[in-house]
Every structure is written in structure tokens, then in C-alpha cells.
N, C-alpha and C positions, 0 to 999 in steps of 0.2 A: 152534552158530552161531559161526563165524569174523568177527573184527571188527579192525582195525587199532588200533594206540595211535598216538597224531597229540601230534603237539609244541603246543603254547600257551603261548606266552611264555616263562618257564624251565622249564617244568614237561612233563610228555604229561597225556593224558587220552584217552577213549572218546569215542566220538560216537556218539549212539544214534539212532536211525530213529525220526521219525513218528509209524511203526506201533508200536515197541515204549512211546515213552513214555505214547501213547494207552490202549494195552493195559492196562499195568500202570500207569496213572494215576499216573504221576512228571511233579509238575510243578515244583520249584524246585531241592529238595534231593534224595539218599537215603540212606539209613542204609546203611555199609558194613561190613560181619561179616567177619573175617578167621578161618577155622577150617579147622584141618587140609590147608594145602596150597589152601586155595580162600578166594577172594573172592566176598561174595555182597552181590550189592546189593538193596534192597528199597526201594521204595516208604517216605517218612516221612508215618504215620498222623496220623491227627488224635489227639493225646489227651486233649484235652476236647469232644470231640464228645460232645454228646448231654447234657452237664454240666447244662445247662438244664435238661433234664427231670430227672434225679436230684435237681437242686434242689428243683423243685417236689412232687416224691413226698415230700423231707424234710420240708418247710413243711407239706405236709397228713397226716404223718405224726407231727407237732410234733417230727421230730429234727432242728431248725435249732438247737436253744439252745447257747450259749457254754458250752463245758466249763472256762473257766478265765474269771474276771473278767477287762472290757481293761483295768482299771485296781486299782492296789493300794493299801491301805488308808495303808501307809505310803507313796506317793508324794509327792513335794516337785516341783510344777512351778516353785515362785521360784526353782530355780538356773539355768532355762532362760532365764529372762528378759534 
């Protein structure tokens, strides 16, 4: 597909159709790959989709517990004060 590069403000940029952002479900941003002579745009994923439920398998897996205390034994909160 042949597409124009259009001026915006100081800059150019692509204008994409409709159809393509519909398609490949690009709706704000996208992640831009520079490799080998080629520019590849992609769609930006969700990466905490689904976080929720991996939560919840943890919880009822009991692997939620704190691997390191939030608090240390020598901590001094009076200099915060």
C-alpha cells in the first residue's frame, strides 16, 4: 500500500484510513520498530491485561506473600518528621 507523508506543524507524519486503524485496532499510540531498512508500526498491547486474574490464581494459590518485609527492623521514622 502507497500512502503520502503530509506535513503537521514542523514535523510530516502518515495519515491512516478508518479501515486500517479499525483493522489493526490502533487507537492512541503505536509502537514503532526500526529494523533493517524498514519501519514497522504495531498496534500498542495492553500489558496488564488480564493482571486481575493472575492476581486472583496467586491469592488462591497463596503466592501473593511479600518476599522481602515493607519495613526494616533498623528503620528510624523520627528523621522524617
Amino acid at each position: 500500500m502507497e500512502t503520502s507523508i503530509i506535513k503537521i506543524g514542523n514535523s510530516k507524519g502518515l495519515r491512516l484510513s478508518k479501515t486500517i486503524l479499525e483493522k489493526y485496532n490502533i487507537k492512541d499510540k503505536v509502537e514503532l520498530i526500526l529494523e533493517k531498512g524498514r519501519i514497522i508500526l504495531m498496534p500498542i498491547r495492553s500489558p496488564r491485561k488480564n493482571w486481575d486474574l493472575a492476581f486472583e490464581k496467586m491469592a488462591k494459590n497463596n503466592d501473593d506473600q511479600l518476599l522481602m518485609n515493607d519495613m526494616f527492623d533498623d528503620e528510624n521514622f523520627d528523621e522524617w518528621k
